[in-house]
C-alpha positions in Angstrom: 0.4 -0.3 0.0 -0.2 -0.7 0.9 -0.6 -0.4 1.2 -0.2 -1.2 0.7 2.3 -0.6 4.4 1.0 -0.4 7.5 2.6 0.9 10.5 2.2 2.8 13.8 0.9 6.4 14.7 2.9 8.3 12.4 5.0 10.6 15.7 6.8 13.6 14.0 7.5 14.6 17.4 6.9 14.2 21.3 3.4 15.3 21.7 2.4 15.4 18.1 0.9 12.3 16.4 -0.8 12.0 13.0 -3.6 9.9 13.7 -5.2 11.3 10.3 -2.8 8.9 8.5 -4.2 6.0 10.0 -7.5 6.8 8.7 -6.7 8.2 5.6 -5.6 4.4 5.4 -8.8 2.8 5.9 -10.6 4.9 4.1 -8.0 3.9 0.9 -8.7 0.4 2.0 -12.2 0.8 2.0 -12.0 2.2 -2.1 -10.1 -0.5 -3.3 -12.5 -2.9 -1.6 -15.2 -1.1 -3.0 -13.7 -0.7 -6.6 -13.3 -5.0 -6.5 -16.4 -6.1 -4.9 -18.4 -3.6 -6.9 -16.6 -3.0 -10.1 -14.3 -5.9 -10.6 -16.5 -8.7 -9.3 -19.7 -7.5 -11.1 -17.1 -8.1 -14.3 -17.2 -11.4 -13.9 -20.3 -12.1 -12.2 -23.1 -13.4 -14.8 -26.3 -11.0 -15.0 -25.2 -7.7 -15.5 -24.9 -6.3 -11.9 -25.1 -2.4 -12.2 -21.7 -0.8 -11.0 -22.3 2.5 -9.5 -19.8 4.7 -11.6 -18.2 6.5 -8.5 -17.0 2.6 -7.3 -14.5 2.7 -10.5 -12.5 5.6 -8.6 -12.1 3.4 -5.9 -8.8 1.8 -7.3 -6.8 4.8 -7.0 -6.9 4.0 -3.1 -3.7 2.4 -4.1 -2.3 5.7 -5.2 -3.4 7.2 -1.9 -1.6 4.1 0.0 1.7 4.9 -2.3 1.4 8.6 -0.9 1.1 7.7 2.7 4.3 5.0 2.3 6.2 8.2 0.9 5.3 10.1 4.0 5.8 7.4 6.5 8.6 5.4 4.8 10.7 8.7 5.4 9.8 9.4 9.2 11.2 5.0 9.4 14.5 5.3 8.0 15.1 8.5 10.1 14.3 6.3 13.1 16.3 3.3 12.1 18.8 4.9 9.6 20.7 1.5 8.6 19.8 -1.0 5.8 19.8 -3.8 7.8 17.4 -2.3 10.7 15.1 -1.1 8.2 14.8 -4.3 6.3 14.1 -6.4 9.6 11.8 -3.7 10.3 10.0 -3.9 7.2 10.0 -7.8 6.7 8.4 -8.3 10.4 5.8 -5.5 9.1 4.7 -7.3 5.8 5.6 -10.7 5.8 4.3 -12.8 8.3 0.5 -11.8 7.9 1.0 -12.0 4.7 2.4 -15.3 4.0 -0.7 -16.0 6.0 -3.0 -14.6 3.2 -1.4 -16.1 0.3 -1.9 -19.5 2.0 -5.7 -19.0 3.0 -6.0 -17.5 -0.5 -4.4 -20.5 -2.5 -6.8 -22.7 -0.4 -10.2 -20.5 -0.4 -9.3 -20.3 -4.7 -8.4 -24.2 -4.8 -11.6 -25.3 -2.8 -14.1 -22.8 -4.6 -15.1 -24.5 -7.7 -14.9 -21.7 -11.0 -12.0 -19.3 -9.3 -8.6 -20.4 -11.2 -6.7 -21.8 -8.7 -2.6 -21.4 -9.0 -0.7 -24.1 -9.4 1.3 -25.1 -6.1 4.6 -24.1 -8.1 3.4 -20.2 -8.4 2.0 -20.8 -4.8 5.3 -21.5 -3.7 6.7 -18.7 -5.7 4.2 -16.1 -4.1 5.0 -17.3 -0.7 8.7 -15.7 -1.4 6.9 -11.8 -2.1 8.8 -11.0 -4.7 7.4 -13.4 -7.2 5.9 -10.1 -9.5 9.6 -9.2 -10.5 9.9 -12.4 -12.4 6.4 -12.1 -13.8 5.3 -15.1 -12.0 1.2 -14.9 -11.7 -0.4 -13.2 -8.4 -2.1 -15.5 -6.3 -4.4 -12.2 -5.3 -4.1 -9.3 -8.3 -4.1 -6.9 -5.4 -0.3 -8.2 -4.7 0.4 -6.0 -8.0 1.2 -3.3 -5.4 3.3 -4.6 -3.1 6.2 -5.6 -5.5 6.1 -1.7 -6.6 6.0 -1.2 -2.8 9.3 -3.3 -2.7 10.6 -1.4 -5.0 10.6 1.8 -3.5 11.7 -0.2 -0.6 14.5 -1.1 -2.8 15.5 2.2 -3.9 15.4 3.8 0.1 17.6 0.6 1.1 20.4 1.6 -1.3 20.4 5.0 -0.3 20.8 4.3 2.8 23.6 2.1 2.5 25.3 4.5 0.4 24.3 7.2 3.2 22.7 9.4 0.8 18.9 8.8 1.9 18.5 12.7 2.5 18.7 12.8 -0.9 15.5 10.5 -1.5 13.1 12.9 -2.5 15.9 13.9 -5.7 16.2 10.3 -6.2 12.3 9.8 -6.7 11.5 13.3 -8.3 14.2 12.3 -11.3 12.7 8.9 -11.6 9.1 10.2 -12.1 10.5 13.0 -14.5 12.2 10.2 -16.6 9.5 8.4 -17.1 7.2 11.3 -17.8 9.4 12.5 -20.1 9.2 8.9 -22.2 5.7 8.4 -21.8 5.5 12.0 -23.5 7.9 11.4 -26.1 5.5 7.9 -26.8 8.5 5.8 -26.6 9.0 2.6 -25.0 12.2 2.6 -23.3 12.8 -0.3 -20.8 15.3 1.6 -18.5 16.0 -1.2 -15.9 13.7 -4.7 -15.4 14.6 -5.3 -11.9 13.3 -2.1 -10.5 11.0 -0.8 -12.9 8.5 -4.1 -14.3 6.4 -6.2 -13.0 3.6 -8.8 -14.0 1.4 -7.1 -16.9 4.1 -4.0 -17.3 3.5 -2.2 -14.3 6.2 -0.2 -13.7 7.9 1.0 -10.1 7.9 4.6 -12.9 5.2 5.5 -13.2 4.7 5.5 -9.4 7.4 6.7 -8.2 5.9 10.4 -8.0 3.3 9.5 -5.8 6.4 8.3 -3.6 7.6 11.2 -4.0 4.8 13.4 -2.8 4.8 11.9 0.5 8.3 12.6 1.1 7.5 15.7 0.0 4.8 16.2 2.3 6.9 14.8 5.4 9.6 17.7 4.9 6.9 20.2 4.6 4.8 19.2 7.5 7.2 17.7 9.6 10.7 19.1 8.9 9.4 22.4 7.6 11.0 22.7 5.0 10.1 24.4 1.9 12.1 24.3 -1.5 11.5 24.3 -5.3 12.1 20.8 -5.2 9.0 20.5 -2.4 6.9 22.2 -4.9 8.6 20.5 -7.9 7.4 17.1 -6.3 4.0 17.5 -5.1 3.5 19.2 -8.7 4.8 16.2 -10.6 2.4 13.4 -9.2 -1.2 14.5 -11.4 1.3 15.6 -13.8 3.2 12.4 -14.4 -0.9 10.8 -14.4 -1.8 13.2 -17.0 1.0 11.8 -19.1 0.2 8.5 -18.2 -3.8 7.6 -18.4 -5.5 11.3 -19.1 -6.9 13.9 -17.8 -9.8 12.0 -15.4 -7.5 9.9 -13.8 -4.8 13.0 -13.4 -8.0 14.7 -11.8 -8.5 12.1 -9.2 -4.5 12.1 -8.1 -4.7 15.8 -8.2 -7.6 15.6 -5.5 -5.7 13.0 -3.9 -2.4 15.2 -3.1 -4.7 18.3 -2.7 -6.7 16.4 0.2 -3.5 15.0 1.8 -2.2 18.3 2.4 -5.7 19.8 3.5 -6.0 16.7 6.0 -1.6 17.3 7.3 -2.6 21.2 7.8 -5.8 21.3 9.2 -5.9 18.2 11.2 -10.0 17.1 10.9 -11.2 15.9 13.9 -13.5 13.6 11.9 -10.5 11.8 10.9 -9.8 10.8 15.0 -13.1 8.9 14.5 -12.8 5.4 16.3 -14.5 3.3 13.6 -11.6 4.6 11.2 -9.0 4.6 13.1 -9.5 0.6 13.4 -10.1 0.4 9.5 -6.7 2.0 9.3 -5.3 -0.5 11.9 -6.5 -3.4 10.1 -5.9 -2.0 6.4 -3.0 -3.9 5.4 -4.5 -7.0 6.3 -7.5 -6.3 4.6 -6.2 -5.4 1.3 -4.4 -8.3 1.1 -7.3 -10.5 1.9 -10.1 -8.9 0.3 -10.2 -9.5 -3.3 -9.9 -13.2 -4.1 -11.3 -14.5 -0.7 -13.9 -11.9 -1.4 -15.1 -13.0 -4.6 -15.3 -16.3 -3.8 -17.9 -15.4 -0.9 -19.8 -13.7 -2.9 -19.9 -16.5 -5.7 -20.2 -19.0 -3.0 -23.6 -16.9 -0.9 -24.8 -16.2 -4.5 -25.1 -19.9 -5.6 -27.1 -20.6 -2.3 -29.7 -18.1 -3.3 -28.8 -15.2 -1.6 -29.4 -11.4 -3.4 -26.1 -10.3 -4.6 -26.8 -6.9 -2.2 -26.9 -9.7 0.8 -24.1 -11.5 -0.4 -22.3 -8.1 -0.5 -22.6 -7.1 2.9 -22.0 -10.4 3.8 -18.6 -10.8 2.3 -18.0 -7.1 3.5 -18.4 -8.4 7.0 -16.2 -11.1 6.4 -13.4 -9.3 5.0 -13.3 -7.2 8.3 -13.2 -10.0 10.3 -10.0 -12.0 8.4 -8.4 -9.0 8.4 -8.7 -8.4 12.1 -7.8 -11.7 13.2 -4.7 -11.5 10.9 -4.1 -8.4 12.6 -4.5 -9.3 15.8 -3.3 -12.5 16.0 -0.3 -12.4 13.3 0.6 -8.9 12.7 0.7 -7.0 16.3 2.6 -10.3 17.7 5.6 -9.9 15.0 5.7 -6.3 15.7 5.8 -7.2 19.4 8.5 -9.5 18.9 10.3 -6.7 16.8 10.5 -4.0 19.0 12.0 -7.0 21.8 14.5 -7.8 19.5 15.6 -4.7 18.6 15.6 -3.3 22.0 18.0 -6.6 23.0 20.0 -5.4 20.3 20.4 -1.7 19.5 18.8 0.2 22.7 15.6 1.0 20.1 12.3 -0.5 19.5 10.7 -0.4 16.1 9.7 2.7 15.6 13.3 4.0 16.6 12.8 5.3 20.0 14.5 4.9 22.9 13.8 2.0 25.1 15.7 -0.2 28.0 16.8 -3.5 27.0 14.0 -5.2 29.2 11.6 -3.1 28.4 
């Protein structure tokens, strides 16, 4: 979120696989690394570093991620349509690689002289994942997303156990309309902490149409359907941004729905490409990785004497390379161990299809 989320092949169907989705995630992953190492870094860097405007777009590669969880958060629960099968799934997903990163982050923050490190108390506490709904301090500020991300987790676990996940797109269209409608009326309404806060008053709101416009897009493309409430949804999303921030940042989440659906119907071959195919395998660990451990390199390479362009590349490099390790070595291992234990259990890997118990 993931992207904030990162999972497999998005498979509507035997034959057909989205491979666009994987790359549409590393090229999200790819903005918000830009939008720190560029924008936010060169905010705290002494000596006035120019920031290419364009770089400042770059955080809305978290909207993008929020999209693509709509999309293939739906096609999960249809593959593993009970709450407890869907949370294993999701906690083997996330977790392990990144408890992983919020221990090499605490370190690389408490070893690097000048980057705030948390105390070993909100460590703890950001080792849990959930630490944003309390308002405890992010070890990484790019953790921000995943407790929204839990939240819409949240809200698709409850449907569930109350059977009524069909009704999910409803569910996230009336959310986004509520809080449209008081961010219109300019009144601050607190309509439920648990769900709806986190650390510096982000709000599961104001993000729940983006949620919403990948389920949206999953029961046009993929179910084929097509209903007012289809059009209501995928509608809502620059709407609710034009509400929130104005009419440049409604722009850039109108281009980002508007490119979605160009990339779902068309199917670009550019986005089979190899290179991003791997950025989109790696994307979850990246985000999570990048931004602290990032700035510190660059502070670090910088203090040696090295041209802040260098130092750039370097730290570029070295975000790719954490992030595919963690992948490699933490997050394809707990997905292996996963799909055994769910195939031990339930006849079903974890992506819900079919398997034999030794397979």
């Amino acid at each position: 979120m993931m992207q904030t989320d990162r999972e497999a092949d998005v498979e509507p169907q035997a034959g057909a696989r989205f491979l666009e989705i994987d790359a549409l995630r590393g090229i999200a992953a790819l903005c918000v690394l830009a939008f720190h190492y560029l924008v936010r870094y060169a905010e705290q860097a002494p000596g006035g570093i120019p920031i290419p405007r364009v770089a400042r777009f770059g955080e809305y590669g978290v909207e993008l991620f929020f999209v693509i969880s709509g999309f293939v958060i739906y096609l999960t629960v249809e593959r593993l349509p009970s709450v407890r099968r869907f949370a294993v799934a999701r906690f083997a997903r996330l977790y392990p690689v990144y408890a992983v990163a919020a221990l090499a982050t605490f370190a690389v923050t408490s070893i690097i002289p000048d980057r705030s490190p948390a105390s070993l108390p909100v460590a703890a506490q950001n080792l849990t994942m959930i630490q944003g709904f309390f308002q405890v301090r992010y070890l990484d500020a790019a953790y921000w997303s995943l407790t929204v991300e839990l939240a819409f987790y949240v809200v698709i676990a409850v449907l569930l156990a109350l059977k009524k996940v069909q009704h999910a797109l409803l569910v996230l269209v009336v959310i986004a309309l509520a809080n449209t409608a008081v961010n219109a009326a300019d009144r601050k309404v607190d309509l439920g902490t648990f769900l709806l806060w986190t650390e510096g008053h982000v709000r599961f709101l104001r993000y729940a149409g983006l949620f919403a416009a990948g389920v949206a897009f999953y029961e046009l493309f993929v179910q084929g359907r097509r209903t007012p409430l289809i059009a209501l949804a995928l509608v809502l999303a620059p709407v609710a941004e034009l509400v929130d921030n104005g009419r440049e940042n409604a722009m850039v989440v109108l281009v980002i729905v508007v490119t979605f659906a160009l990339v779902l119907q068309f199917r670009p071959r550019v986005l089979r490409w190899s290179v991003l195919l791997f950025l989109g395998e790696i994307s979850y660990a990246l985000y999570i990785t990048h931004a602290e451990i990032g700035y510190a390199s660059m502070q670090t390479l910088e203090r040696a004497g090295l041209n802040h362009w260098i130092s750039l590349a370097l730290t570029v490099a070295l975000a790719i390379g954490i992030a595919w390790v963690l992948t490699a070595v933490v997050e394809r291992p707990s997905r292996r161990w996963l799909r055994a234990k769910l195939a031990s259990k339930t006849g079903q890997n974890a992506d819900g299809e079919s398997v034999t118990p030794s397979s």
